[in-house]
Structures are given as C-alpha cells and as structure tokens.
C-alpha positions in Angstrom: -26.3 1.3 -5.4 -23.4 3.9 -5.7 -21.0 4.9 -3.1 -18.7 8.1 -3.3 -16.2 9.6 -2.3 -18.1 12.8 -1.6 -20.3 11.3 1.1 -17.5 9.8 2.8 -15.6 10.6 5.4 -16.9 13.9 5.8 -17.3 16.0 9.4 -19.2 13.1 10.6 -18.1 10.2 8.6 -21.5 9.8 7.4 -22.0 7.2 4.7 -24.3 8.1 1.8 -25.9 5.3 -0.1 -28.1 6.2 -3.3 -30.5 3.5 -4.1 -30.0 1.4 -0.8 -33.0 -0.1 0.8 -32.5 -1.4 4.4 -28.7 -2.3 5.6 -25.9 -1.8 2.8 -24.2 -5.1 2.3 -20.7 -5.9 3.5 -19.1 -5.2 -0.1 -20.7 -1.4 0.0 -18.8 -0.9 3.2 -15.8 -2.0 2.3 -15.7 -0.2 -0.6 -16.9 3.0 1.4 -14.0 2.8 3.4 -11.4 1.3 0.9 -13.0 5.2 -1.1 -12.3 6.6 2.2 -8.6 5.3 2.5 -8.2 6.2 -1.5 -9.2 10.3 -0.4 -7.6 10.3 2.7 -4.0 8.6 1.6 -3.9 9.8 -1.8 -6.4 12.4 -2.7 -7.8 10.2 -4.9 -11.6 9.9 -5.8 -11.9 6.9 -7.5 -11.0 4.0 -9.0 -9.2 2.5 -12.0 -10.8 -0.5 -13.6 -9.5 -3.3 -11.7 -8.1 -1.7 -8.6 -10.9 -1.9 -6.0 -11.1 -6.1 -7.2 -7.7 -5.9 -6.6 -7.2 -4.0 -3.0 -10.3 -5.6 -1.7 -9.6 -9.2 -1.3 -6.0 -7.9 -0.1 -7.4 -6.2 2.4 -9.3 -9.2 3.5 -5.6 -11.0 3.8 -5.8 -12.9 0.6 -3.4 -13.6 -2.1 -3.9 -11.6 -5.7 -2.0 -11.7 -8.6 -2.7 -8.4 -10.8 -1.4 -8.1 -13.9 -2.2 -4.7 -15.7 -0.8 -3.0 -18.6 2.0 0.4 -17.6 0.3 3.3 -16.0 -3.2 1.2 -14.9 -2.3 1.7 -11.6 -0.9 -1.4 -9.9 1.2 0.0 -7.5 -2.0 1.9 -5.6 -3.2 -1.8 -5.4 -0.4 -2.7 -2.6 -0.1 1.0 -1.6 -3.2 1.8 -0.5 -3.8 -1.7 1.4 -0.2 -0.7 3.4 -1.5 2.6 4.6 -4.4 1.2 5.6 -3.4 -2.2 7.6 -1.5 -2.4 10.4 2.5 -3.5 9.9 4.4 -2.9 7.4 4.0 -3.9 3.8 7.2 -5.7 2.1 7.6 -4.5 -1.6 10.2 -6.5 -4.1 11.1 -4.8 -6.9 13.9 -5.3 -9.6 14.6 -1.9 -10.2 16.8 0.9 -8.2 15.2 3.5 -10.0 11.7 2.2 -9.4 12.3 1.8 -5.6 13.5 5.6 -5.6 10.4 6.8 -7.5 8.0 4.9 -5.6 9.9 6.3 -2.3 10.0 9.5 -3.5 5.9 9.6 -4.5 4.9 8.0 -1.4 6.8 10.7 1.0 5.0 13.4 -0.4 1.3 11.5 0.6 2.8 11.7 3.9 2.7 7.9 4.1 5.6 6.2 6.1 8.0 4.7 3.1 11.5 3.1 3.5 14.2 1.3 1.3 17.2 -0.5 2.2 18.9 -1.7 -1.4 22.7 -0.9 -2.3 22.7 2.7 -3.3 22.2 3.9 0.4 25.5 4.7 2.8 25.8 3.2 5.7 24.1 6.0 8.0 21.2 6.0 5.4 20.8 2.6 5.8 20.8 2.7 9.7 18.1 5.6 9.3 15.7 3.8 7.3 16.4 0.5 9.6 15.2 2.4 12.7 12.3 3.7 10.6 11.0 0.5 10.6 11.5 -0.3 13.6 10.3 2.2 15.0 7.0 2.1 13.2 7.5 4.9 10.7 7.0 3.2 7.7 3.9 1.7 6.3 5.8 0.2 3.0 9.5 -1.0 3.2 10.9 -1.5 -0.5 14.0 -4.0 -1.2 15.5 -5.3 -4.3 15.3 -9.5 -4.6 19.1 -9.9 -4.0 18.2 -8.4 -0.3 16.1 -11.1 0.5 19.2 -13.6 -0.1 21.2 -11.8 3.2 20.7 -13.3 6.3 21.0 -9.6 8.1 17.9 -8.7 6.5 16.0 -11.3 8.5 17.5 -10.0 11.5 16.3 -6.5 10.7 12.5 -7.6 9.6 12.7 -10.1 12.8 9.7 -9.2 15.2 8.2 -6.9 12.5 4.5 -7.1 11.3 4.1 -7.8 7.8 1.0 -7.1 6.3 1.5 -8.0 3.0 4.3 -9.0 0.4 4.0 -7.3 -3.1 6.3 -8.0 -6.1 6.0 -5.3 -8.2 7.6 -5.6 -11.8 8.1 -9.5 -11.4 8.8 -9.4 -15.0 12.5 -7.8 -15.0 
C-alpha cells in the first residue's frame, strides 16, 4: 500500500490509497495525516529514513529516543509533532546558536516558535513570555540552566505541554 503526499490534503482532503482493499488500517491514516502535517507545516513531501518511526509513536504520546547522525533530520521529528498537537512543545538545547537557528527556521514555516535563554533583553523576554501565554507559540526553546530557575516554572505554570525534546543531549 502507498500513501502520498499528492493525494492528501487536496480540495477535498481526499485520501488516495494504491493497492488498498477494504478499510486502510490505522497506521495508513496516521501516516496520511502525519504526510499531511509534513506538506502543510513544512512543504515537505516526504520522509527521511527514520522520521515517520520517529514522529509517529510521539504523536501517539509516547517516549522516543532518536539518535541520528547530523543533517538526518531529527529536529522535524519534535517539530512537526509540536505543530501538530495541541500545547506547546518544550525543547532543551545546549546551544545559543542552535536555539537562534531553530527559531529563526521555524518563523519563516509560519509556526508559532519562542525562546527565553540569556541573550534576550528584558522586553524580549517579556515578548516571548506573553507569546506563550498567549498561545502563539507551538515550540518554546530554553537552554538546561533555565530549567534550574524557579521563575521559569512560574512562567510554564498552567501551560500545556505536549512534549519535552532534548535536542543535542550530547553537548
């Protein structure tokens, strides 16, 4: 059976199916709409080996562990659940200069992003704060130390998470 991108998500969301016989299992339309998401978000049309295992037990709210060499594509496996759940994704990294690349690729998909980490003044930080909040942003990216302050807490307090990714755990 093959899905693609194509046949999703078109005028009327219609799903094509080569191959199928009777109703397309549960793992076909998952990975119809996870195809769906990938065009939508990211103007992607498929896959890199290992990304849909990946993204599809997250979005099923269970724990993954991905380890994939540079430029496989690991950070579209915590992305692309983010856009699609509901809440806000919490994203660890090590690095400044990853957090400002990351937020600086995901604003131009158009997908809610914010940071709060040590290179932001103090009306930045109050900006991306009320994103949050507010409901503006699908990902919020913080360095480890962040997680150490006890006014963090107060500004996640009340806040769906939908998922916790550390990305680069190896810094």
């Amino acid at each position: 059976m093959v899905v693609t991108s194509q046949a999703v998500g078109g005028d009327d969301d219609f799903i094509e199916l080569s191959g199928a016989t009777g109703r397309p299992n549960q793992d076909t339309l998952i990975e119809a709409q996870l195809l769906k998401g990938l065009k939508d978000h990211f103007d992607l049309d498929t896959f890199y080996s290992g990304q849909f295992e990946a993204i599809s037990p997250l979005m099923s709210g269970k724990d993954v562990l991905l380890v994939l060499p540079t430029g496989s594509g690991k950070s579209l496996c915590y992305q692309l659940p983010a856009a699609m759940k509901d809440g806000v994704a919490l994203v660890i990294s090590p690095l400044l200069s990853l957090i400002s690349d990351q937020v600086s690729a995901l604003a131009k998909t158009g997908i809610g992003v914010a940071r709060i980490d040590s290179m932001l003044s103090r009306s930045e930080l109050e900006s991306q704060i009320d994103l949050v909040k507010s409901g503006g942003a699908k990902l919020l990216y913080v360095s480890p130390e962040r997680l150490t302050y006890p006014a963090f807490y107060d500004i996640i307090k009340g806040i769906e998470i939908s998922l916790i990714a550390v990305d680069e755990a190896h810094c």
